[in-house]
N, C-alpha and C positions, 0 to 999 in steps of 0.2 A: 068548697065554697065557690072555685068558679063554675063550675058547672052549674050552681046555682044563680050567678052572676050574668050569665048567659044567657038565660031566659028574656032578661030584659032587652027593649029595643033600642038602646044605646049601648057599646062596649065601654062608654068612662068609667063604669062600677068594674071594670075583666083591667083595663088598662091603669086604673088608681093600683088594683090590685099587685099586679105584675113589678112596676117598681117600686112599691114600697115593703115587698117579700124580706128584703134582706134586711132593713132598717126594722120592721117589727118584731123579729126575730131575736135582730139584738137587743134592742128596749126589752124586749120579755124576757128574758136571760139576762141581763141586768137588774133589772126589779126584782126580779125571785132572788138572786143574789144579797141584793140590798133587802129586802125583807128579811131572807134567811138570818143576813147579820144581827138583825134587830133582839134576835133572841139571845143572843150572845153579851155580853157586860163589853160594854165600851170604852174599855182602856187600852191604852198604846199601840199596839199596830192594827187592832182592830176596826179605831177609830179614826187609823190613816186608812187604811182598808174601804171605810165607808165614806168617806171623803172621795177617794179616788172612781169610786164606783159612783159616787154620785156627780163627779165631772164627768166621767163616760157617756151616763144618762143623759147629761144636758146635751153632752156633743151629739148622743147617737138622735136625740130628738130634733137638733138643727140640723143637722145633715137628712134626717127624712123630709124633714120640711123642704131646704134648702130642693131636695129632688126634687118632691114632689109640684112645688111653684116654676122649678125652670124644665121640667120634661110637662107641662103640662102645657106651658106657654109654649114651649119648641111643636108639640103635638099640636094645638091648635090654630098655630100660624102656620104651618102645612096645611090643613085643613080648608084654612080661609085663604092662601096662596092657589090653592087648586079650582 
């Protein structure tokens, strides 16, 4: 993908990329997780099980966000600093 990303004549599609590697990661391994649960009968620890995974989900998605609005702002105010 970045090599494909590269072609273009702005790096913000290589630079979005790069920090949010680790936060997509986890979201995707969480969802397969909680999908997988779905197959399963949701009683008792299962259904603390998917609770729990589904607070993971929401943090692992403010915390990508969270990155991606303050390394975006810190990259552009360099930017416009220079």
């Amino acid at each position: 993908m970045r090599s494909f990303l590269r072609r273009t004549e702005k790096d913000t599609a290589v630079f979005i990329l790069g920090m949010l590697k680790i936060p997509v990661i986890v979201i995707f391994i969480l969802a397969s997780l909680k999908l997988s649960l779905t197959q399963l009968e949701t009683k008792g620890i299962i259904n603390w099980i998917d609770r729990g995974l589904t607070a993971c989900l929401i943090l692992a998605l403010t915390y990508g966000i969270n990155v991606l609005f303050t390394e975006a702002a810190i990259y552009y105010l360099k930017v416009y600093a220079h």
